[in-house]
C-alpha positions as CSV (number, residue, x, y, z in Angstrom):
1,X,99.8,60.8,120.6
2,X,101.6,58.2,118.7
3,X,104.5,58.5,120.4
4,X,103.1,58.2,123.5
5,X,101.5,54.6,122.9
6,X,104.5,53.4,121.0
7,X,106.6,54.5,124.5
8,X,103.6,52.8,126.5
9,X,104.2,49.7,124.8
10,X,107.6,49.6,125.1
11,X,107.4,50.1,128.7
12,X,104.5,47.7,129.1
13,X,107.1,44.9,127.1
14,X,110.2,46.1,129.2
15,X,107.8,45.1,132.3
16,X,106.9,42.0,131.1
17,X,110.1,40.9,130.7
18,X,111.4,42.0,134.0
19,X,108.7,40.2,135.9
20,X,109.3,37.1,133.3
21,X,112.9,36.9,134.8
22,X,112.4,37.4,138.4
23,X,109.6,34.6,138.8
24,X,112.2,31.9,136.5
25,X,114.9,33.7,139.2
26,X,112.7,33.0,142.1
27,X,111.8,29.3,140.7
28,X,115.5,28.6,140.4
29,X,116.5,29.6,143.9
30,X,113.3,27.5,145.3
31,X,114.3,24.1,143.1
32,X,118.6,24.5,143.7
33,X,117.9,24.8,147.6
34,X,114.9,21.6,147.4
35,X,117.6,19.7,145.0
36,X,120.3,20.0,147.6
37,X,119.4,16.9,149.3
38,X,120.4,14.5,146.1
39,X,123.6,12.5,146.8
40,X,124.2,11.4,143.4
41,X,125.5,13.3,141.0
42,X,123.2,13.9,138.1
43,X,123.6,14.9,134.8
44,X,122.1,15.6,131.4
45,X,123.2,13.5,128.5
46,X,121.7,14.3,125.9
47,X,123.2,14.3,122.8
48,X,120.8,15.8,120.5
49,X,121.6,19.8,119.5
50,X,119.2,20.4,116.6
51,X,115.7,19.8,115.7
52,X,114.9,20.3,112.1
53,X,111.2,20.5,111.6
54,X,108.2,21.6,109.1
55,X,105.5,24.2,109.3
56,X,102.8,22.4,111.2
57,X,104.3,19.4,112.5
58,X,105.8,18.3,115.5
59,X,108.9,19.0,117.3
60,X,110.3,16.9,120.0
61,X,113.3,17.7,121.9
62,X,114.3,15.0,124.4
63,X,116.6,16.4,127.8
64,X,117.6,12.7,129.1
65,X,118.3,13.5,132.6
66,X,121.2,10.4,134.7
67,X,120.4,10.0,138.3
68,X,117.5,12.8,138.7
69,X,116.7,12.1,142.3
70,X,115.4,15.0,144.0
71,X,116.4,17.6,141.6
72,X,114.0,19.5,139.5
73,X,113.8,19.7,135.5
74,X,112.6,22.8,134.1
75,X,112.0,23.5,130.3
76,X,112.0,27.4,128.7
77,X,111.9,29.3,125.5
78,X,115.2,31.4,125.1
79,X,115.6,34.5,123.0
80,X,118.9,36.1,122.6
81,X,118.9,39.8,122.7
82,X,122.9,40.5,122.0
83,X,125.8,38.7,123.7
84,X,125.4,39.4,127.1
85,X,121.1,39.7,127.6
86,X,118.5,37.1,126.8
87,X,115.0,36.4,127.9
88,X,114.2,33.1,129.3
89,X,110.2,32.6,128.9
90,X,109.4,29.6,131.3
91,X,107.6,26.3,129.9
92,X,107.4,23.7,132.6
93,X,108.8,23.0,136.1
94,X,108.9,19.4,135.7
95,X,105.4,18.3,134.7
96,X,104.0,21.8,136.0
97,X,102.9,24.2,132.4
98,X,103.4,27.4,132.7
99,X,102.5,28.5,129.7
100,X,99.2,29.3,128.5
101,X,99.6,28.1,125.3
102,X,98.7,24.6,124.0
103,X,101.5,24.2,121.5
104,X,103.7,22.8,124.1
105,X,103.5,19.1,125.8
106,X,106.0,17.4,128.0
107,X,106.2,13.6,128.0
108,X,108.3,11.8,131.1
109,X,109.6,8.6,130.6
110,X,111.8,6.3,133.5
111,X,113.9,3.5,133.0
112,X,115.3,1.1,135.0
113,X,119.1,2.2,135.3
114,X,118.0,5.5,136.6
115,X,117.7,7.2,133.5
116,X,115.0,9.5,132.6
117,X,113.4,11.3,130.0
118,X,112.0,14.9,129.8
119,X,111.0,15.6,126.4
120,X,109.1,18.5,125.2
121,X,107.0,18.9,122.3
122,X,106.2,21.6,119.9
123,X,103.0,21.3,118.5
124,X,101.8,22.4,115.0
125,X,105.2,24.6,114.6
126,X,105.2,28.1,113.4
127,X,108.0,29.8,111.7
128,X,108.0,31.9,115.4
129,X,108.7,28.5,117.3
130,X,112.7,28.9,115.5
131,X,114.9,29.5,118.2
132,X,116.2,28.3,121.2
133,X,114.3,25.9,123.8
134,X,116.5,25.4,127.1
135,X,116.3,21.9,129.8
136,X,118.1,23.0,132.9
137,X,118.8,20.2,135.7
138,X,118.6,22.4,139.2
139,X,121.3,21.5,141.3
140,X,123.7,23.9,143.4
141,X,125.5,24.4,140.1
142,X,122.7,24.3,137.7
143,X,123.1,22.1,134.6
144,X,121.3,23.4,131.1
145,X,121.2,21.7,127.7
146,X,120.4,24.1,124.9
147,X,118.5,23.0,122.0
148,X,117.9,24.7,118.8
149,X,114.7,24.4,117.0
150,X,115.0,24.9,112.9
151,X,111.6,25.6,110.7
152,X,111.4,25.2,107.2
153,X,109.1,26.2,105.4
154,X,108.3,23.5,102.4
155,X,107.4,20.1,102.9
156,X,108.7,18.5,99.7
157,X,110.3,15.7,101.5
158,X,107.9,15.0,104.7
159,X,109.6,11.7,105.3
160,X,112.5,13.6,106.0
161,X,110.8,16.2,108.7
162,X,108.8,12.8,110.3
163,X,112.4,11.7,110.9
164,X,114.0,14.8,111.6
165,X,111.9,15.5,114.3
166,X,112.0,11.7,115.5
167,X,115.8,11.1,115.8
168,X,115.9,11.1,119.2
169,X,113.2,9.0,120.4
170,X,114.2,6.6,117.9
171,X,118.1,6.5,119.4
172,X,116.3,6.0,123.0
173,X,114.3,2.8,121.4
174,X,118.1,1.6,119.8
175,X,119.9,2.3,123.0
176,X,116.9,0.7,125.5
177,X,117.1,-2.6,122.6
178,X,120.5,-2.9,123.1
179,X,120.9,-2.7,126.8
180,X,118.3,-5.2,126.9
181,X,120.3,-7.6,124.3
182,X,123.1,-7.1,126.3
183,X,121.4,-8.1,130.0
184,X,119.9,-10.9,128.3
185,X,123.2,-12.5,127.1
186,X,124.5,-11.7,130.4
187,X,121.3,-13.4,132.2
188,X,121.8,-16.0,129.7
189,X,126.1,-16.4,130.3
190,X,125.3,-16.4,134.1
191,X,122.5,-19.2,133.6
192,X,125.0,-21.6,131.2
193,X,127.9,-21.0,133.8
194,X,125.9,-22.2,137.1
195,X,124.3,-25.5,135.1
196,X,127.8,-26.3,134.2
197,X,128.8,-26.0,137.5
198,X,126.5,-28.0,138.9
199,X,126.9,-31.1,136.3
200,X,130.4,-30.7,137.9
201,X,129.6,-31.1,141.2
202,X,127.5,-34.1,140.6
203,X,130.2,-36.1,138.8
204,X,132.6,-35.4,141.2
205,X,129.6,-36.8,143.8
């Protein structure tokens, strides 16, 4: 009798997976031939690879996505069964959950120079969260960024997990601060340069 539910379950968790495969397969196919359409090329540039966090905090992983346009963003849980197999649990198609569980929260964030940010959060993290969280970019050749999510245990330093798990958005607020700096000087050049040559102009007048 035993053996028979432990076979059952197994079946029932063999099942699971398959269907858990073909609906990301089918969602793929749908978002590569909508994304089709884009004419410039897009890409993910994140740097970030791992996320070290702390038992019941927060765990952000940020998939900074060049030149989106129509393409889709679509965020999933990734566990490694050997080399060659894996299952890929899907999270979010863009801003669409679908998940049931109220751990995870995606954030989306545009800037001017066509830059965006999809960034996915982990709430009050388990020692199960560890693993592997993947943002793939749909396109005709699909782009993924993998990102690998760390869990310890003690807290005896939480100012280390608050910046741990903050590296990212902090490096978005340096490089947005800078880009800024640097338009304004520009803005700035350009400004000093026409008065200059307009005080020109009027002596020679």
């Amino acid at each position: 009798m035993e053996c028979k539910q432990q076979t059952a379950t197994a079946v029932a968790a063999v099942r699971q997976s398959a269907l858990a495969g073909l609906l990301f397969s089918i969602v793929m196919v749908l978002l590569i031939v909508d994304g089709t359409l884009a004419s410039t090329e897009a890409e993910i540039i994140s740097t970030q690879d791992e996320i070290i966090t702390y038992i019941n905090h927060t765990a952000k992983l940020s998939c900074i996505i060049q030149n989106k346009n129509r393409h889709h963003i679509t965020w999933s849980r990734i566990t490694f069964i050997n080399e060659t197999q894996k299952i890929t649990n899907l999270l979010f198609v863009d801003l669409l959950k679908y998940t049931p569980s109220s751990q995870y929260h995606l954030t989306h964030m545009i800037e001017r120079d066509n830059r965006e940010y999809w960034n996915l959060e982990i709430r009050n993290v388990h020692l199960s969260d560890q693993g592997y969280y993947s943002c793939v970019l749909t396109a005709i050749k699909p782009i993924s960024k993998i990102f690998h999510v760390k869990v310890l245990e003690n807290t005896r330093n939480p100012l280390l997990a608050l910046r741990s798990t903050s590296d990212a958005y902090t490096n978005n607020l340096q490089r947005r601060s800078k880009e800024e700096i640097f338009s304004s000087l520009s803005l700035f050049s350009s400004s000093i340069l026409t008065i200059f040559l307009m005080n020109i102009i009027l002596i020679i007048i």
